[in-house]
N, C-alpha and C positions, 0 to 999 in steps of 0.2 A: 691081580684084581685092581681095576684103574678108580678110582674112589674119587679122586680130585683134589684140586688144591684145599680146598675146605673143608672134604665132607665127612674125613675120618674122626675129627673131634666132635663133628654135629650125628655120626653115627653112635660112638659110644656114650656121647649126652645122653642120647634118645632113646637108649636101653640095648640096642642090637647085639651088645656081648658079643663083638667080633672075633676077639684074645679066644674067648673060652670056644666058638666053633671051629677057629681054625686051629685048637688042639686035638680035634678028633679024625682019624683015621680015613672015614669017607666024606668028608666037610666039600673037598675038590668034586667028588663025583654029585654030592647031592647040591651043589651050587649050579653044577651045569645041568643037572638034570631043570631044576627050580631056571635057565633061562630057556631052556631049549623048549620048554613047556609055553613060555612068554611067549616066545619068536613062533612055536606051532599056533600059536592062538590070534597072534598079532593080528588087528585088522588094515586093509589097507588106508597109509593117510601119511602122510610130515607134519613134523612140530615145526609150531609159528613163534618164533623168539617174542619175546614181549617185549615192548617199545619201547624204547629211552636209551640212552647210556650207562652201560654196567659203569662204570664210575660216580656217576651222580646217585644213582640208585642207593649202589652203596653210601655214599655220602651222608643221604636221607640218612638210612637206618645207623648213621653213627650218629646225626642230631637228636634220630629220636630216644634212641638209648641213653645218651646223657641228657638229654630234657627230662625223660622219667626217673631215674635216679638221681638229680636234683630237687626237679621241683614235686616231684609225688612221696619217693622215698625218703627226700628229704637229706641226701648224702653230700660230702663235700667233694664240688667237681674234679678235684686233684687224687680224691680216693676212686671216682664212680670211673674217670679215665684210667688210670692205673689198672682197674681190676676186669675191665673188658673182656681182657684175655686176647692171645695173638691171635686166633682161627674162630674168631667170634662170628657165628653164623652172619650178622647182619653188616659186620663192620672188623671184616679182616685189619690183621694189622697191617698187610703187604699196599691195602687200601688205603689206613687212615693217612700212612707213608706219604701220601699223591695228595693229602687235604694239608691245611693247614689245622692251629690248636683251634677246639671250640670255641665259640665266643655265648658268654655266659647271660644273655642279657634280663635281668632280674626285674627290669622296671615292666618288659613287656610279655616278661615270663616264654618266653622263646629262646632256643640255640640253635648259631648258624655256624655253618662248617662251608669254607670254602675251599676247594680244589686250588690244586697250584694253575690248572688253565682256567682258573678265575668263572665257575659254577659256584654259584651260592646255593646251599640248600638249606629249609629251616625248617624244624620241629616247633611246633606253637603248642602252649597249655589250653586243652580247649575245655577246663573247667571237669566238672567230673567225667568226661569223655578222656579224660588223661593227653597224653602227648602226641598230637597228629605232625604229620609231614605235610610239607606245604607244597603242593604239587610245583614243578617247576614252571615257571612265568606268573604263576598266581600269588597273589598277596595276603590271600586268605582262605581260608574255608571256604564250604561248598556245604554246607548245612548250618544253620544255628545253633549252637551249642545248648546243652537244658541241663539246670539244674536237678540233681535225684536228691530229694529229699528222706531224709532217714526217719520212718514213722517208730523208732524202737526207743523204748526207755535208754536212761544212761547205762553203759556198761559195767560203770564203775557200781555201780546198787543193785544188779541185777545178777543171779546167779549163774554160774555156769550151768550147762550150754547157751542160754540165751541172752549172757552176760560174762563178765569176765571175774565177777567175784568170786572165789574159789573154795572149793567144797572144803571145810575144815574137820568133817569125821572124819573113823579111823578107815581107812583102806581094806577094801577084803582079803580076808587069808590068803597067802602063795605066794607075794612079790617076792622078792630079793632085792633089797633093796639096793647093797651093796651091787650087786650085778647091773641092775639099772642104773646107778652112777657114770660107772664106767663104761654100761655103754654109751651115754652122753657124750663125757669125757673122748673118748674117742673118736665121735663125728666132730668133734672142736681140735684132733690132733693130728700132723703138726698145726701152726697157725696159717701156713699156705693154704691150708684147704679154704681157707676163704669163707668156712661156714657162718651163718650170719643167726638163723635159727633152728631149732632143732626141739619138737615138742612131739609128747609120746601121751598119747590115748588109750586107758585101758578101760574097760566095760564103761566105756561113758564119761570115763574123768583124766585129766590130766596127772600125769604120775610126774611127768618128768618134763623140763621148760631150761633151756637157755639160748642165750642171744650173745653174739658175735659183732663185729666190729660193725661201728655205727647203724645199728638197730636196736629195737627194743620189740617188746610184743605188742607195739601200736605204731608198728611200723610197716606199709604195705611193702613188699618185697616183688619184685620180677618172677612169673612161673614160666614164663617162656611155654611148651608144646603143653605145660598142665591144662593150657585154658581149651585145648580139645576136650578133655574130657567136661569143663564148663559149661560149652557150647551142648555135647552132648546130655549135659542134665537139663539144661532149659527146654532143649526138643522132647526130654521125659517128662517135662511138666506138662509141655502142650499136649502131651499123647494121654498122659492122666487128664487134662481135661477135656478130651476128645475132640483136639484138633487133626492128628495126626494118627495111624497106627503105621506098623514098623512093614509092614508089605504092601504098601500103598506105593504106587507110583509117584514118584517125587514130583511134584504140580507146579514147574516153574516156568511162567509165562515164555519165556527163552525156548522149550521142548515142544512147544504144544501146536507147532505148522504138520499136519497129517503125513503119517511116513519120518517124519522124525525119531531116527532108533535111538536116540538118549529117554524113550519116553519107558522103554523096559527097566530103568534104574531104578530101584526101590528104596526106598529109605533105608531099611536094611542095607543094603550095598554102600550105600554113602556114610554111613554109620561105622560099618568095617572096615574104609578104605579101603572098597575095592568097587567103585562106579565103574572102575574103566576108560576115565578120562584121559587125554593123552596130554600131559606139561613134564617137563623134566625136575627133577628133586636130585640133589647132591647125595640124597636116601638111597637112591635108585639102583639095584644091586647093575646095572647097567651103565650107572652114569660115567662118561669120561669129561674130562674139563675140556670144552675149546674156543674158550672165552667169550660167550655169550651168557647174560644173564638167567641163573636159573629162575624160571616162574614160579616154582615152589616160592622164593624169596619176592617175587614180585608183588605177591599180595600185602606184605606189608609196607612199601615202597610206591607202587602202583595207584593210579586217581580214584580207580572205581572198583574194589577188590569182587564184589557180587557179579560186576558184567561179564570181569574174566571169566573166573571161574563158570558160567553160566553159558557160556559160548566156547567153550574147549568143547572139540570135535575126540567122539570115541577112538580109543588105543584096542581094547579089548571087549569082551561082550561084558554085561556088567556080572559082577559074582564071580568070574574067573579066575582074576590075577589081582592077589594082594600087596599092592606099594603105599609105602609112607609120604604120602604127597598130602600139598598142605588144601587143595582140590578140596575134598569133600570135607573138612571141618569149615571150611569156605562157605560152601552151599547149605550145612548145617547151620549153620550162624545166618543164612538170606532164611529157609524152612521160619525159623525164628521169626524173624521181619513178616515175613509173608501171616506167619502163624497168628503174632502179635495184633496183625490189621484184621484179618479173619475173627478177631477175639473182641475190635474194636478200643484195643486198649494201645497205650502209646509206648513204641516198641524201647524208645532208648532207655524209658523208666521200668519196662516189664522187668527185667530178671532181679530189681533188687523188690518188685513189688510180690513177682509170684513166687520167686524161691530166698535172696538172701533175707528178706526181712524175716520170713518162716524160721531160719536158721540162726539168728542172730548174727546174720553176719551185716559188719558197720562200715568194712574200709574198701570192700572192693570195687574196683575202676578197671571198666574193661573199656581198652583205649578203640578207636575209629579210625576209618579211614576220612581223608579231607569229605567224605557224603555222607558222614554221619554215619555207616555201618560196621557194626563190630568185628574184631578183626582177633579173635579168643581162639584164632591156630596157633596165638602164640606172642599176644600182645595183653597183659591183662597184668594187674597186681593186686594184691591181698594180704595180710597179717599172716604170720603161721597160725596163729591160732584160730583162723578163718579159715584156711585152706582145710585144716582140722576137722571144725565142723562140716565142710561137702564132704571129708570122706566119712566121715559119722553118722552121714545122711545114706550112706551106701552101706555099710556096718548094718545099719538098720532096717535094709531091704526098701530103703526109697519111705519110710515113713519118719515122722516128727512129730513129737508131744501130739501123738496120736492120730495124729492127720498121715493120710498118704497124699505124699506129692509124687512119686514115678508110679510108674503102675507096676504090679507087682510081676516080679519077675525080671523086672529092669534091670535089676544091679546083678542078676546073675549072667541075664544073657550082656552088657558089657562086658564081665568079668569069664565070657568063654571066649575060645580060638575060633577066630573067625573062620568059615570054611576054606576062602579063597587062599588063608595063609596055609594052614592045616596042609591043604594040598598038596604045598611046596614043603614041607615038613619045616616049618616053621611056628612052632605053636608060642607066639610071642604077641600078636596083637588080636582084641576082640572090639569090643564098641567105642572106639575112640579112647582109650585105656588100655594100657599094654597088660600083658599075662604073665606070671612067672612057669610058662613051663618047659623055661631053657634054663633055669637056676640063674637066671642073673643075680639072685637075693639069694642066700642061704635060709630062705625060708619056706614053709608048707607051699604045698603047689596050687592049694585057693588064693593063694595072694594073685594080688591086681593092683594096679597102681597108674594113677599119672607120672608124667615123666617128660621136664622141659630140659631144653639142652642150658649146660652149665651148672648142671646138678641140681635140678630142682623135682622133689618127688613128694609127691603125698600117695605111703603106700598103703593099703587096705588089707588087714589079714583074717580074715573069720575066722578061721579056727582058734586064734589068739584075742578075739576082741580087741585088736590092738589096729591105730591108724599111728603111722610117723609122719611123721611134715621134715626134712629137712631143707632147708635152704641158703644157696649160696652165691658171690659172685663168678661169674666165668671164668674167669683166671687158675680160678681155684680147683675146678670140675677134676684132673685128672689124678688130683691127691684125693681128693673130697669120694671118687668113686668107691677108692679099695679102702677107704674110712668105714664109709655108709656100710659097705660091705661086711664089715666085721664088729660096725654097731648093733645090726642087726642079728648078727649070730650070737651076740652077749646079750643083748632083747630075748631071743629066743632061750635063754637058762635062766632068763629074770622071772621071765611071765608065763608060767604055767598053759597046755591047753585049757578052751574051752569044756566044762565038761554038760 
């Protein structure tokens, strides 16, 4: 299986549980069955490499990654490079090799990384828009930056969930409490695992909190692929306020010339990653490497990430074939924009206006491309204890101190196997949320969870009323895996089911 120079560590970031299928017996047969189903289905067409220089590209995403761990997380540049890790989806290390060190520039709050054949590329702080790439030959941005103002009380005075002050009664019957230590304790062990936080939600409250090298719990932290499922809560919000329903034809000015067959894509489809779009991803139970830029990765790299994705020509019919491409949490995040203007409200302040301020939530910055639009396939930061409350939003079946903000039913159909996977017998991804029903987690088979590469998870377990948040640096991801692994299985004798 030809996976590529990068894709084996962004596959087991990403949840795919490679190890555990290729222990089973017919793993060989139902891989080929799951491509020969692809290749019977395939429509006719070629992929159109995305434009630039895989080197500068790359380059980019090594600026922007130490711009946001600097100036967002607030990390020292000597730890945020260190902890990258060698097969960092966005900034190999075979890559960084070919640049020179970052240059740190503090005054203008930007990092530039230049190439040994003398390409500069530079990540600029473009204020609460977080850390964008500066396209190359441009000096600047391509939208104006806007302040989000936080309309929430302090956190410090305000109780949990809508605040950080913490509930001081006694806990209800059944923890273990010893058990819940230890399983802290172990997602922080060895210290290679890199884990930075790690916070445990039980019926509504935090039972369990620690923090890892240069963070704290008012520290926003990298989710890397979590911010799909971000993308996909805002498109529940618009659907709760009946902008959008889930079998509608996706309404993107780009489909709408008559006889255009992207126009059968249904929200639903784009939802489950499975539009049928055709770009290549390092994901790709197909992909080989032959040194051309993956477009999966171009979107965070790339000038305009909406126009791409909005003009990829169909691979398959839509609902078909389910891949992990970064395509439709793309066009999720334009639905948004498009949503947001249809609403008359102003899109770059909508998600902390219609969903995190609902939440309590105060730190997150979902970064831009140089055009101002969100790029939450996997660019986005938050507090653990933020990440916390969206899955306590899900926990809760989409409602908050009484309000419903998803419409109901939302957090279950996320939380199912998409058909398109299903078919491949893959029951691993449902609404932009991956599924546990290949036991990547030694936990119940309701669980669901986000899941960014480099180990970052907010998992959801209903039948345990429990959310974890762990998170870490990339480096750390391959200790940090078989950690989580067995933190969770000591979760699971701490905390009682549901009854």
């Amino acid at each position: 299986m030809r996976i590529g120079r990068w894709g084996m560590a962004s596959l087991l970031a990403l949840g795919l549980a490679l190890p555990a299928v290729a222990q089973t017996g017919d793993a060989a047969a139902r891989r080929e069955a799951m491509l020969a189903r692809a290749r019977a289905a395939e429509l006719p067409g070629t992929w159109t490499p995305a434009p630039g220089d895989p080197l500068s590209h790359f380059t980019a995403g090594y600026a922007k990654l130490m711009c946001s761990a600097v100036f967002i997380s607030g990390m020292d540049p000597a730890f945020a490079q260190g902890t990258l890790g060698d097969s960092n989806a966005l900034a190999a290390v075979a890559h960084r090799m070919k640049a020179g060190e970052p240059v740190i520039d503090r005054a203008k709050k930007e990092v530039r990384v230049t190439t040994k054949a003398g390409v500069t590329r530079i990540a600029r702080l473009a204020g609460d828009q977080g850390c964008v790439p500066i396209s190359e030959g441009d000096t600047g941005f391509r939208f104006t930056p806007k302040a989000i103002a936080k309309t929430l009380p302090p956190a410090t005075t305000t109780p949990w969930p809508m605040g950080d002050k913490p509930d001081t009664s006694p806990l209800p019957a059944g923890l273990d409490a010893a058990k819940l230590k230890a399983a802290v304790d172990t997602a922080f062990a060895p210290d290679d695992a890199l884990t930075q936080a790690y916070v445990v939600t039980w019926k509504g409250r935090i039972v369990a909190e620690r923090y890892g090298p240069q963070a704290d719990a008012n520290t926003p932290l990298e989710g890397w692929s979590m911010g799909k499922s971000v993308a996909a809560t805002l498109l529940g919000v618009q659907m709760q306020q009946g902008v959008y329903t889930l079998d509608q034809p996706a309404p993107f000015p780009e489909w709408q010339t008559p006889g255009d067959p992207r126009q059968a894509i249904r929200i639903r489809d784009i939802l489950q990653m499975s539009s049928g779009l055709r770009i290549r991803a390092e994901q790709d139970p197909e992909y080989a490497y032959d040194g051309r830029y993956p477009d999966h990765w171009y979107y965070y790299t790339g000038p305009n990430a909406f126009q791409w994705a909005a003009t990829r020509p169909l691979q398959w019919k839509p609902g078909t074939i389910g891949r992990y491409r970064n395509t439709d949490p793309v066009l999720t995040n334009y639905l948004v924009k498009l949503g947001a203007e249809k609403l008359g409200q102003d899109y770059l302040s909508f998600p902390q206006r219609a969903l995190f301020d609902k939440l309590g939530i105060r730190s997150a910055v979902l970064e831009t491309d140089t055009h101002g639009q969100f790029l939450t396939q996997g660019a986005e930061l938050m507090t653990a204890r933020d990440w916390a409350r969206l899955g306590q939003l899900y926990l809760q079946d989409g409602v908050w101190n009484g309000e419903r903000l998803l419409p109901e039913g939302f957090a279950k159909f996320v939380g199912t196997v998409a058909p398109a996977w299903a078919a491949d017998q893959r029951p691993i991804y449902g609404g932009l949320f991956w599924v546990n029903g290949d036991k990547t987690f030694p936990t119940p088979e309701d669980t669901y969870y986000m899941a960014g590469a480099g180990g970052q998870w907010t998992i959801i377990i209903p039948s345990h009323d429990l959310v974890v948040v762990r998170l870490g640096r990339y480096a750390g991801e391959r200790v940090a895996r078989e950690n989580v692994r067995r933190s969770l299985g000591l979760l699971m004798q701490a905390v009682p089911p549901s009854t």
